[in-house]
C-alpha positions as CSV (number, residue, x, y, z in Angstrom):
1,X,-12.3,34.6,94.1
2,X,-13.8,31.2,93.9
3,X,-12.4,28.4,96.1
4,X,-11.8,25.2,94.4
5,X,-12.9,22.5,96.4
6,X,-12.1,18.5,97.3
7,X,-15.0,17.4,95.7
8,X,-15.6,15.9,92.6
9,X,-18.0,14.6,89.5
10,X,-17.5,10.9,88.9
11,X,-19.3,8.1,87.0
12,X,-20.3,4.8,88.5
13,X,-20.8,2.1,86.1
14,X,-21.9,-1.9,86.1
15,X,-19.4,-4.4,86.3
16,X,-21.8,-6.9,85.3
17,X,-23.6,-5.8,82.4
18,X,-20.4,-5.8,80.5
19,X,-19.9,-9.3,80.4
20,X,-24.0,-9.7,79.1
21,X,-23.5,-8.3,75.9
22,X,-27.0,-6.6,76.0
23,X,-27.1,-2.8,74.4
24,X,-27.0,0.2,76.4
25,X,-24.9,0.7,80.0
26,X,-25.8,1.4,83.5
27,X,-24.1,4.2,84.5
28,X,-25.0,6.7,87.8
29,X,-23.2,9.8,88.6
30,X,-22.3,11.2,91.9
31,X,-19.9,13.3,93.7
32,X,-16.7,12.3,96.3
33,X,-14.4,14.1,98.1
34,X,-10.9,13.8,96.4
35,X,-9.0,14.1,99.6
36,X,-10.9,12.0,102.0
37,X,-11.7,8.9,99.6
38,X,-8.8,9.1,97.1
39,X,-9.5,5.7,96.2
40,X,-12.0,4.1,93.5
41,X,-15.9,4.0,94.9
42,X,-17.8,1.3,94.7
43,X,-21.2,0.9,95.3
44,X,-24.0,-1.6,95.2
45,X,-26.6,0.0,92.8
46,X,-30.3,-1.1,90.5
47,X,-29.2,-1.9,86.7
48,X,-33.0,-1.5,85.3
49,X,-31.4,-3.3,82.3
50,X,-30.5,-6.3,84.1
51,X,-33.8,-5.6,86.7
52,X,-31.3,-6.5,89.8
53,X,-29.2,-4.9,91.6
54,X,-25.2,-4.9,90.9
55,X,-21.9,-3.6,91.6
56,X,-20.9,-0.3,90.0
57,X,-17.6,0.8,89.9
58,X,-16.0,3.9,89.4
59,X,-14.6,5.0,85.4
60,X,-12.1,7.5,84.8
């Protein structure tokens, strides 16, 4: 049988290109560990949209 492990699949996506009202999204995916960071991630990451680098935040 399969384990099922802490970690898991979630989206990071800019806070700032929102508020722009430019078409399309920035959004990166990556992987946590549910039990160690059970918190929302944040990271600083390159919106090639926006061509500078932003905060991204983590979406249900």
């Amino acid at each position: 049988m399969a384990r099922k492990g802490n970690r898991v699949q979630v989206i990071l996506e800019c806070t700032e290109h929102k508020t722009t009202g430019l078409p399309g999204t920035s959004r990166y995916i990556t992987t946590k560990n549910k039990k160690n960071t059970p918190d929302r991630l944040e990271f600083k990451k390159y919106n090639s949209i926006l061509k500078k680098v932003t905060l991204h935040k983590e979406i249900k």
